[in-house]
C-alpha beads as a LAMMPS data file, in Angstrom:
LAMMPS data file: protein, C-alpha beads

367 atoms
366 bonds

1 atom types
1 bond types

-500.0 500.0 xlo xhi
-500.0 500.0 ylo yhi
-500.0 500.0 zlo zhi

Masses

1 110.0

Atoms # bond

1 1 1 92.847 -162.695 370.221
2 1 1 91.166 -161.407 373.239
3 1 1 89.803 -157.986 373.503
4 1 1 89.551 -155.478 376.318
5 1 1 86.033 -155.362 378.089
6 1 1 84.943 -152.237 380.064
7 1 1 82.359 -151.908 382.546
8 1 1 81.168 -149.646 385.287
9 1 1 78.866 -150.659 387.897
10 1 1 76.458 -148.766 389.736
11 1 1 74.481 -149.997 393.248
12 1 1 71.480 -148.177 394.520
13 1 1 71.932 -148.319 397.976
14 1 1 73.506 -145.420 400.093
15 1 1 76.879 -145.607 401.481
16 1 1 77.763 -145.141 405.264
17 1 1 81.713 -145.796 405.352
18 1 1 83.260 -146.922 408.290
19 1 1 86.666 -148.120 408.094
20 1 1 89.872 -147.884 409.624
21 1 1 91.110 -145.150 407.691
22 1 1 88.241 -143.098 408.816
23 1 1 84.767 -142.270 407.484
24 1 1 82.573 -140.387 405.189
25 1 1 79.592 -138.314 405.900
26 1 1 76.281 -140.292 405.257
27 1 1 74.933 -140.645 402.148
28 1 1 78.170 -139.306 400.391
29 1 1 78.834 -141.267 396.825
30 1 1 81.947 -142.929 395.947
31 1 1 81.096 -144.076 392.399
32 1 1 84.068 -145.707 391.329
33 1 1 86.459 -144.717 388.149
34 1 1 86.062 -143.475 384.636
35 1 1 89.850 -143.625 382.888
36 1 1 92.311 -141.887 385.323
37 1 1 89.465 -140.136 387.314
38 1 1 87.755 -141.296 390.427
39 1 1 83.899 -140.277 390.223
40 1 1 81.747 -138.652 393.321
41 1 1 78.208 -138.119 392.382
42 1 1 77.214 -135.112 393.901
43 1 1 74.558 -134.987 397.060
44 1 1 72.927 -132.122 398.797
45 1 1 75.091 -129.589 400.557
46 1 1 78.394 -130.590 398.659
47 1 1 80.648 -128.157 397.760
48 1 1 84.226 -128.438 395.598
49 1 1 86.145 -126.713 398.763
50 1 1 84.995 -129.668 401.201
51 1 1 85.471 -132.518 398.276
52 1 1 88.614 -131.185 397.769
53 1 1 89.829 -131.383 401.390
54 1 1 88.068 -135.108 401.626
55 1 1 89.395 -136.615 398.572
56 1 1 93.176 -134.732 397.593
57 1 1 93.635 -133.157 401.030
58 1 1 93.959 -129.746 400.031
59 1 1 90.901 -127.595 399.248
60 1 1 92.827 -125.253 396.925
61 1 1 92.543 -127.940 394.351
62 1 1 88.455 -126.837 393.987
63 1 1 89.203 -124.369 390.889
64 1 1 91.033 -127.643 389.569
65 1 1 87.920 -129.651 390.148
66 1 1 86.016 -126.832 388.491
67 1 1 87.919 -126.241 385.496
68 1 1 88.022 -130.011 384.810
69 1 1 84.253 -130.815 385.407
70 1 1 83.011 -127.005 384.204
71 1 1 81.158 -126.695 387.005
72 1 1 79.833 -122.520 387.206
73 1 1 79.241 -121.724 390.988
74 1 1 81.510 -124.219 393.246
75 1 1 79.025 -123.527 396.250
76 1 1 76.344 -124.656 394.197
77 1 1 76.375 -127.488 392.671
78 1 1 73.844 -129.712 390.627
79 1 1 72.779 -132.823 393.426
80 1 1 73.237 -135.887 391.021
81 1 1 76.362 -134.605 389.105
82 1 1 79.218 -137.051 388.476
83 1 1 82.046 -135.285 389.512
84 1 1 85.787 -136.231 388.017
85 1 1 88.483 -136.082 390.218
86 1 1 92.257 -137.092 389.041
87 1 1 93.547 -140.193 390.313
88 1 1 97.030 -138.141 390.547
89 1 1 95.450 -135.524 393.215
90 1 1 94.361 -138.306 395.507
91 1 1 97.251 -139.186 398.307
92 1 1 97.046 -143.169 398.838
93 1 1 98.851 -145.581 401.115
94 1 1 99.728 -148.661 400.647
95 1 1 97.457 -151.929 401.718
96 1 1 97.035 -155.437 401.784
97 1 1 94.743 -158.547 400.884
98 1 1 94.183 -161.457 404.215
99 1 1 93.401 -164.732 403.145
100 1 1 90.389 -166.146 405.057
101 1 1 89.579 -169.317 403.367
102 1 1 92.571 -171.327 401.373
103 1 1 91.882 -175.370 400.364
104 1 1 93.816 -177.773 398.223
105 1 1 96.955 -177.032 396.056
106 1 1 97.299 -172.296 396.138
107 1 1 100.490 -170.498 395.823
108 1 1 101.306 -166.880 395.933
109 1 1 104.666 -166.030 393.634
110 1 1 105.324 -170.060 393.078
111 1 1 105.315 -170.284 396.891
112 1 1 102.646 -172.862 399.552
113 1 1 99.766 -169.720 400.532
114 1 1 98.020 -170.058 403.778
115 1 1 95.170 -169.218 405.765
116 1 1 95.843 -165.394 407.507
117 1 1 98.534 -164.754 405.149
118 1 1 98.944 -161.279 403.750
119 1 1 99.471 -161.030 399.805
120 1 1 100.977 -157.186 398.821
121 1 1 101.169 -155.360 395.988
122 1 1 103.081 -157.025 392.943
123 1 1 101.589 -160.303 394.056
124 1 1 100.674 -162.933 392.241
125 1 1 97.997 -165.669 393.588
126 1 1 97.140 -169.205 391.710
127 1 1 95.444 -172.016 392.369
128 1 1 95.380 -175.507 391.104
129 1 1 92.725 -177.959 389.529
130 1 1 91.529 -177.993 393.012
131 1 1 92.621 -175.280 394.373
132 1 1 90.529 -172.296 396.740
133 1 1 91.267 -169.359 397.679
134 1 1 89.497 -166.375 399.348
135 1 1 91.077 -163.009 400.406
136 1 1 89.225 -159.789 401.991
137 1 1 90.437 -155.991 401.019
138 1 1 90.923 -153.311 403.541
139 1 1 86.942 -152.316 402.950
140 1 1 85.538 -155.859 403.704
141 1 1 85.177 -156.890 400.012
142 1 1 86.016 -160.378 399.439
143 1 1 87.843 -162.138 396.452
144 1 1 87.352 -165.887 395.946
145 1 1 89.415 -167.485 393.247
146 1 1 88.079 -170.783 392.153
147 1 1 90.469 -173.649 390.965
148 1 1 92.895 -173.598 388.049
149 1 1 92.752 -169.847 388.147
150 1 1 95.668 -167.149 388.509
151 1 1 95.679 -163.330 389.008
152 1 1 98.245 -160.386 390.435
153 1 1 97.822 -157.742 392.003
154 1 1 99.095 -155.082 389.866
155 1 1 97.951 -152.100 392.263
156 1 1 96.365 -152.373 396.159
157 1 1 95.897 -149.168 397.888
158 1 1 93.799 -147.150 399.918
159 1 1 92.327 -143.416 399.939
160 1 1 94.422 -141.557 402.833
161 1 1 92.168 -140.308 405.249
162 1 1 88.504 -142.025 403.627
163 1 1 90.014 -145.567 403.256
164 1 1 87.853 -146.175 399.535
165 1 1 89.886 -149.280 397.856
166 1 1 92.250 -148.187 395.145
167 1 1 92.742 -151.635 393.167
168 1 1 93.256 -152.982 389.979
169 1 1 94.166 -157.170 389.125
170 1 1 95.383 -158.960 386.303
171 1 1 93.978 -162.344 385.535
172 1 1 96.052 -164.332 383.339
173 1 1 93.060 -167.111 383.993
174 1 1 90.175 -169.221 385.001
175 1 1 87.537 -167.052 387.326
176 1 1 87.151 -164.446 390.206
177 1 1 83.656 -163.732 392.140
178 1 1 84.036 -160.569 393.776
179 1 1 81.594 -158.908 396.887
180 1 1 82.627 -155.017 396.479
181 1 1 82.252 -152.817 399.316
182 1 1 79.568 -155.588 401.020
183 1 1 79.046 -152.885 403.674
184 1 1 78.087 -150.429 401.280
185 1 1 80.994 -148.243 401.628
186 1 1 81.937 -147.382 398.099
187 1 1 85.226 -147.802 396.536
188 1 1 87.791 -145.331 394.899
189 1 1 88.782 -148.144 392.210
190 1 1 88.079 -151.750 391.591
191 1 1 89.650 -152.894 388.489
192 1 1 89.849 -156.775 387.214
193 1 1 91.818 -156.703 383.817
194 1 1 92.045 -160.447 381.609
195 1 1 90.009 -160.069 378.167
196 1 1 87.584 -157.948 380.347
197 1 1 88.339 -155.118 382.416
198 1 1 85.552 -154.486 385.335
199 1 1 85.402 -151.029 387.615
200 1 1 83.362 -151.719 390.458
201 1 1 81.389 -149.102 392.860
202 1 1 79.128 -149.904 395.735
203 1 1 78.183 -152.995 396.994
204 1 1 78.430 -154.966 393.809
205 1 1 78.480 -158.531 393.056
206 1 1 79.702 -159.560 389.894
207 1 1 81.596 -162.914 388.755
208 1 1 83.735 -163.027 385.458
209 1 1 85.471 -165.910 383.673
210 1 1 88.079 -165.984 381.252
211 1 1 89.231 -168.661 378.660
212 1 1 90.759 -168.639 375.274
213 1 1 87.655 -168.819 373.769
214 1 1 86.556 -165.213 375.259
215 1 1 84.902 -164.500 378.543
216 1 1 81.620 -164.133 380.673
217 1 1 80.682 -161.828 383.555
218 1 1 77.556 -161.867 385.364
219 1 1 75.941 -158.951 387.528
220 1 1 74.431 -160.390 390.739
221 1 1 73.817 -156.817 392.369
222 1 1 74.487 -153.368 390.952
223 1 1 74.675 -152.161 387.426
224 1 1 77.438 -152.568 384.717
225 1 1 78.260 -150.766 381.533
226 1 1 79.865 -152.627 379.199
227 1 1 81.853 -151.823 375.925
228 1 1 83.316 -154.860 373.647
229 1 1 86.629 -155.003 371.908
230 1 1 84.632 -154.742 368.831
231 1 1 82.861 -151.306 369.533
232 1 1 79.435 -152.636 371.019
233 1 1 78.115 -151.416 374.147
234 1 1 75.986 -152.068 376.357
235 1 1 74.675 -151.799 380.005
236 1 1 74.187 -155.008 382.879
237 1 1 71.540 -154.604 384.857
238 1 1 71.094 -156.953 388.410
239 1 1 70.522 -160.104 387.344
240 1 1 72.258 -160.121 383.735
241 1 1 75.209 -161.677 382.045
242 1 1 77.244 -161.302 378.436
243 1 1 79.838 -163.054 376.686
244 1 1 82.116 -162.131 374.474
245 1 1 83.807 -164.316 372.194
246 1 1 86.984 -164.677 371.026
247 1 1 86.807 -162.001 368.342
248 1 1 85.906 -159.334 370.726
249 1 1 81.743 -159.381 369.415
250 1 1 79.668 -159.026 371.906
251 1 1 76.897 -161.837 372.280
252 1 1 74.119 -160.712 373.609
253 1 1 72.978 -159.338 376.948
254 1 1 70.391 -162.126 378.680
255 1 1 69.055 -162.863 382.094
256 1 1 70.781 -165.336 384.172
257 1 1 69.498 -168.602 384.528
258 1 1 67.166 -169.070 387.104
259 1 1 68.845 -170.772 390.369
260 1 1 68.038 -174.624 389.795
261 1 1 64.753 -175.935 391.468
262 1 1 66.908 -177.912 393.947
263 1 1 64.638 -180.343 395.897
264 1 1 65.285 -183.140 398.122
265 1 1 68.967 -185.234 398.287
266 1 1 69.532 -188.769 399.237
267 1 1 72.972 -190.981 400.565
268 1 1 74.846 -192.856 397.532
269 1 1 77.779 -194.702 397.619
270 1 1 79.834 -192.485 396.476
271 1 1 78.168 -189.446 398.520
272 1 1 75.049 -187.643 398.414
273 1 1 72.590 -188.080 395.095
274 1 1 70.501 -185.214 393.979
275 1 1 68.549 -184.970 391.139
276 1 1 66.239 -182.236 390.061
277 1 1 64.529 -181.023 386.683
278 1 1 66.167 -179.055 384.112
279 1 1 66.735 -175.467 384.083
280 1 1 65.487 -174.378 380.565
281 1 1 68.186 -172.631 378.370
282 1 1 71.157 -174.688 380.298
283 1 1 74.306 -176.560 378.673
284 1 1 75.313 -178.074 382.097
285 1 1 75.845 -177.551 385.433
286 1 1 78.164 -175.993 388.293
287 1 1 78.202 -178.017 391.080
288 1 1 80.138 -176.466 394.398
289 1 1 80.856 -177.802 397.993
290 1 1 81.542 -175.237 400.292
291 1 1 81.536 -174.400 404.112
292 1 1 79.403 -171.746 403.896
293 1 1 76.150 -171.113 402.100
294 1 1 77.773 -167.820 400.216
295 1 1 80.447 -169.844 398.761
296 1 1 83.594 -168.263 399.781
297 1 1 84.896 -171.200 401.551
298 1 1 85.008 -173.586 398.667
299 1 1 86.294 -177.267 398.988
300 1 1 85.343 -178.477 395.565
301 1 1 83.744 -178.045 391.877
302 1 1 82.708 -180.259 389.385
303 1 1 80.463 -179.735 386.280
304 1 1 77.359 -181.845 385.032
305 1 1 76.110 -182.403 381.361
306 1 1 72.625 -183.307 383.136
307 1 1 70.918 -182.456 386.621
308 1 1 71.620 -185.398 388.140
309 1 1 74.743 -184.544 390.652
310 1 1 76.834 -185.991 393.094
311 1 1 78.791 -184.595 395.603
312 1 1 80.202 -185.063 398.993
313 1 1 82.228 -183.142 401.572
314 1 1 85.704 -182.893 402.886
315 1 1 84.680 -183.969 406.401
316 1 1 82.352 -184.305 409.131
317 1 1 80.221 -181.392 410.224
318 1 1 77.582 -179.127 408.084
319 1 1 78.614 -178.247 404.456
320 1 1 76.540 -176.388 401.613
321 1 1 76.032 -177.539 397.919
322 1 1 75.743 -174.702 395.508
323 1 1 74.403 -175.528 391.963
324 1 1 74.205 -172.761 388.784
325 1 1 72.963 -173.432 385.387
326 1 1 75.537 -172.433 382.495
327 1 1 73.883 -171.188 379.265
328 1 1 75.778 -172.553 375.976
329 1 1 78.049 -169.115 375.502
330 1 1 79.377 -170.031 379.328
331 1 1 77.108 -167.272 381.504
332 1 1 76.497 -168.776 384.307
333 1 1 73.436 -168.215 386.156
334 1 1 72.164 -167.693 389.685
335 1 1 73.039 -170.275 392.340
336 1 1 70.521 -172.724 394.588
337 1 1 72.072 -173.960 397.732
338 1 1 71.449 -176.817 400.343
339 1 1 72.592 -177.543 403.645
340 1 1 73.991 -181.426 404.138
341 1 1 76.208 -183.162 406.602
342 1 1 79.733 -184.282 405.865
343 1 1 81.079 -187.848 406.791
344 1 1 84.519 -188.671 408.647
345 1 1 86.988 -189.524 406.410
346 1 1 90.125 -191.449 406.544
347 1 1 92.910 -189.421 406.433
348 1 1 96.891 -190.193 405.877
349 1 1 99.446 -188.778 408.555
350 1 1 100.136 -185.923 406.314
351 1 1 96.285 -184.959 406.990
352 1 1 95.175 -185.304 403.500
353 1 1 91.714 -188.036 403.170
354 1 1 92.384 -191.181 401.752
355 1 1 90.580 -192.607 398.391
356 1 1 89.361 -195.992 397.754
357 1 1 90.615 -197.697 394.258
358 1 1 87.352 -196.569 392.758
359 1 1 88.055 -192.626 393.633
360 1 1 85.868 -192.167 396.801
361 1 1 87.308 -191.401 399.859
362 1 1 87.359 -193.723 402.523
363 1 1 84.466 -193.234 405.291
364 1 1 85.243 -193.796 409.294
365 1 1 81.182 -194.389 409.725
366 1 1 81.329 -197.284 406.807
367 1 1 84.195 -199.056 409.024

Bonds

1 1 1 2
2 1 2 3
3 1 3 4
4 1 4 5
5 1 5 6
6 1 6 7
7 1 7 8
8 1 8 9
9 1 9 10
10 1 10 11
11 1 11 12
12 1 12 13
13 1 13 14
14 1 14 15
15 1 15 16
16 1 16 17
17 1 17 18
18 1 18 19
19 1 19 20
20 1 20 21
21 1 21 22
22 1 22 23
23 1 23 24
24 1 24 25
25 1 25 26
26 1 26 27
27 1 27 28
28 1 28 29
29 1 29 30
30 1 30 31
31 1 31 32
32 1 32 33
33 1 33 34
34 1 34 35
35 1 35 36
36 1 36 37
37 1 37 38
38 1 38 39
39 1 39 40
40 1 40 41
41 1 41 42
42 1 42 43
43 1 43 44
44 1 44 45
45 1 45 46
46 1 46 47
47 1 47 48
48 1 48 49
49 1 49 50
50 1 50 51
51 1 51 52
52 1 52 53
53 1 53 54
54 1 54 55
55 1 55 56
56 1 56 57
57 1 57 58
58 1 58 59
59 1 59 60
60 1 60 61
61 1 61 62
62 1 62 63
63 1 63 64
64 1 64 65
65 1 65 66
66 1 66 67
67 1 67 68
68 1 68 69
69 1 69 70
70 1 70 71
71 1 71 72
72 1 72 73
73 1 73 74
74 1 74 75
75 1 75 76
76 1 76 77
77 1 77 78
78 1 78 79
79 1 79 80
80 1 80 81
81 1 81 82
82 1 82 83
83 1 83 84
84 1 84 85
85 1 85 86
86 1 86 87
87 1 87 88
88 1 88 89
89 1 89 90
90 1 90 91
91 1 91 92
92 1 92 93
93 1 93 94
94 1 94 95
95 1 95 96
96 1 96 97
97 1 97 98
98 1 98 99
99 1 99 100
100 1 100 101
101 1 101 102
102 1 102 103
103 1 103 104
104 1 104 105
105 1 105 106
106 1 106 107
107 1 107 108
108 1 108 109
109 1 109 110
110 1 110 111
111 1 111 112
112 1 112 113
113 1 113 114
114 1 114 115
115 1 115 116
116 1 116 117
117 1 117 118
118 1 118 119
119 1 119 120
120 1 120 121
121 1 121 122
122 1 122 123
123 1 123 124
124 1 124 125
125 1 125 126
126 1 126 127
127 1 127 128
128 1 128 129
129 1 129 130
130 1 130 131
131 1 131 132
132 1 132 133
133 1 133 134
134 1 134 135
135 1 135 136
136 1 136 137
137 1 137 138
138 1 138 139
139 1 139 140
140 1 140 141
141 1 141 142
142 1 142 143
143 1 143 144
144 1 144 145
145 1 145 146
146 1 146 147
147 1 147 148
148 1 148 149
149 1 149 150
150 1 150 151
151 1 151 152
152 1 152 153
153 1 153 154
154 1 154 155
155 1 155 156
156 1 156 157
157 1 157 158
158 1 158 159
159 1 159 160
160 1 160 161
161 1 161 162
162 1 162 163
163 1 163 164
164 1 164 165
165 1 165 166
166 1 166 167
167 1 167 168
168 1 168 169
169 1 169 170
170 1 170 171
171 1 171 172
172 1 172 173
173 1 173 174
174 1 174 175
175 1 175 176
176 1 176 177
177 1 177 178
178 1 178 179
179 1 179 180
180 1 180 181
181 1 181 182
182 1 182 183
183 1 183 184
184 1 184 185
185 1 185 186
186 1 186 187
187 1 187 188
188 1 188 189
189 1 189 190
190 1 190 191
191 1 191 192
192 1 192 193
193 1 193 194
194 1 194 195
195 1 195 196
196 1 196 197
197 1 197 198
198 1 198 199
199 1 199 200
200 1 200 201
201 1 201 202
202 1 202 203
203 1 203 204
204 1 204 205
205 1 205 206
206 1 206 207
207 1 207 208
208 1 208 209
209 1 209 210
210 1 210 211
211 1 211 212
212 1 212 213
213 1 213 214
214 1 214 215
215 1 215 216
216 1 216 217
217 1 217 218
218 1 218 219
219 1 219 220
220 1 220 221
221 1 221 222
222 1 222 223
223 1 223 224
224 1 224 225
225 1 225 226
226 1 226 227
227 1 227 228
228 1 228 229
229 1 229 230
230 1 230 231
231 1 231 232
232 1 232 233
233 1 233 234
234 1 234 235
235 1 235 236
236 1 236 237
237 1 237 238
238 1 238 239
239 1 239 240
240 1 240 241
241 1 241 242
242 1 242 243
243 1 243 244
244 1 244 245
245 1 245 246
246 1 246 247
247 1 247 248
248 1 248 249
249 1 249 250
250 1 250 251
251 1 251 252
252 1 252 253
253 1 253 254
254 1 254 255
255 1 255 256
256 1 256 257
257 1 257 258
258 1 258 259
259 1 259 260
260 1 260 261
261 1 261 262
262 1 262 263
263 1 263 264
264 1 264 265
265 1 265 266
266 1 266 267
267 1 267 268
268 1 268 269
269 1 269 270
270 1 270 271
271 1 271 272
272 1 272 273
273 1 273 274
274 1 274 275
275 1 275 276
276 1 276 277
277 1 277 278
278 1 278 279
279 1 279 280
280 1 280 281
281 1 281 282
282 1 282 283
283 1 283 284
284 1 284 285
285 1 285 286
286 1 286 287
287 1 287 288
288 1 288 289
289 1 289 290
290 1 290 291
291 1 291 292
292 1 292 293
293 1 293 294
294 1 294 295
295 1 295 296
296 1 296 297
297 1 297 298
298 1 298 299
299 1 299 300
300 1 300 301
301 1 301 302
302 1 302 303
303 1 303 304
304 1 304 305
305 1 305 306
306 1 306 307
307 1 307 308
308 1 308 309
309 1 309 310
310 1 310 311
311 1 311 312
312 1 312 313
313 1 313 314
314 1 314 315
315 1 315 316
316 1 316 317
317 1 317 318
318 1 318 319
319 1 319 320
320 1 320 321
321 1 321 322
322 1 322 323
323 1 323 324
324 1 324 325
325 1 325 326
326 1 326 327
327 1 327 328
328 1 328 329
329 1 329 330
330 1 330 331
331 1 331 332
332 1 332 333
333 1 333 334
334 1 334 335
335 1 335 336
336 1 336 337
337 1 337 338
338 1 338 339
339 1 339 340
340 1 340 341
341 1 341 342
342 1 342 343
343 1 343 344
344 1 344 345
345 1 345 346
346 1 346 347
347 1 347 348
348 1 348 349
349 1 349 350
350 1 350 351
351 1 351 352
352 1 352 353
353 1 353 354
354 1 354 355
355 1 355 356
356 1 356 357
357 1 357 358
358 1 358 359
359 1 359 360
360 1 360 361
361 1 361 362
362 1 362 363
363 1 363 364
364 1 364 365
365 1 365 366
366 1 366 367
């Protein structure tokens, strides 16, 4: 049985929204949620009269906000202080996710999901064994679902009048990598829920991956706090992972693996050859084809018992190879990329390439 995980994340950067549903002073600090609260951490010249206007739209809710956070002069209030403010007192309205990168077999509700496409509320998006998807939210961040993977979107909504993301996903499976708020705008919410359950805050990377076996979740950028179903806690700094096993025990915080010392690639028969030495601490490897160097345009993804890789691309033009190292509890670790040209390929009328006998896909510039 899996067990809940909780985190919150922190970034250190300041946040200058600017998004269609308006904006936010500068330096003002969306941190996120805490239960059925959204947190604001107080800056300089606050006061509960002006929050209250910003965030539930009527400043007569400030003795609420008092009362709840027993805070003893509302004009004055301590610069740093996390302040709680309901979830129920904030108006939303409704919004939507845009897919901007979709490859191979994806669906949304059982249904073919294309590039543009808007997925709502209530939604649910999968992918198959090689299946891609990436979607953006209303604030920029960006979802990509790797293959064999499936989540829904049990809640997507907006702040009225500030536009901070009020969202919270189910995966039944496989993986998400999430960019939250890449433009440093903060969110209101930003909940994944499989075995783990993630709240994101400003301009956070993270990546988690659930299996029966338990689950993983690495912090790229920002800060997490994390609680296992077993009672442990702890707290994810940049450039950290955990996993939790099946149990719900907590296995350790660690580092994540160093991004793979990459080197120099050469042609093969069936593609491009790379070999490069071992990262120490690592099981096997992630290897990812993608169109762009961050990896949210993903074409394919295989894994390697040893650092000697192949890999190709879907066609002509300039594609990136992404490699991570993947520690024996699953955490993956940071990713090395390279820049390599694409062949031609032979393709059917339906538009899909054609494979040789022997797997490969047939090459225009080998005929």
């Amino acid at each position: 049985m899996n067990f809940p995980v909780f985190f919150v994340l922190r970034s250190a950067a300041a946040s200058l929204l600017a998004v269609a549903f308006g904006s936010l002073p500068a330096l003002a600090q969306p941190s996120g949620a805490v239960g059925d609260d959204f947190i604001y951490r107080i800056v300089k010249d606050d006061t509960l009269i002006e929050l209250a206007q910003r965030y539930t739209e009527a400043p007569g809710n400030w003795s609420v906000l008092q009362n709840l956070n027993a805070v003893a002069e509302p004009t004055l209030l301590p610069i740093g202080l996390e302040l709680r403010i309901p979830f129920s007192l904030i108006p939303v309205v409704p919004t939507q996710a845009t897919v901007s990168h979709v490859a191979g077999q994806t669906a949304v509700n059982g249904q073919p999901l294309g590039k543009g496409q808007a997925v709502a509320e209530g939604d649910t998006v999968s992918t198959g064994p090689a299946g891609y998807v990436t979607m953006a939210l209303s604030d920029g961040s960006t979802l990509t679902v790797p293959a064999s993977s499936s989540m829904r979107f049990d809640r997507l909504r907006a702040f009225r009048g500030t536009g901070l993301i009020d969202t919270i996903f189910t995966m039944r499976e496989g993986s998400l990598e999430s960019r939250v708020a890449p433009q440093d705008t903060g969110v209101g919410r930003f909940e994944i829920r499989t075995p783990v359950s993630i709240t994101g805050v400003r301009g956070t990377r993270l990546r988690v991956h659930a299996q029966a076996q338990g689950s993983q979740s690495e912090v790229l950028e920002g800060a997490a706090h994390l609680a296992s179903g077993a009672g442990q806690m702890a707290r994810l700094r940049p450039g950290q992972g955990a996993a939790i096993d099946a149990g719900g025990k907590m296995l350790g915080v660690r580092p994540l693996l160093p991004a793979p010392d990459l080197g120099n690639m050469t042609r093969g028969g069936a593609g491009w050859v790379l070999s490069f030495p071992p990262v120490p601490g690592a099981a096997e490897y992630l290897v990812r084809v993608a169109s762009d160097e961050a990896g949210t345009e993903l074409h394919s993804s295989r894994r390697f018992a040893t650092p000697d890789i192949t890999f190709g691309a879907p066609g002509a033009g300039t594609y990136y190879v992404l490699v991570r190292a993947i520690d024996a509890d699953g955490v993956m670790g940071r990713d090395a990329s390279l820049a390599f040209q694409g062949h031609t390929l032979l393709r059917s009328s339906d538009g899909m390439p054609i494979a040789t006998a022997h797997g490969p896909h047939v090459r225009l510039t080998e005929y």
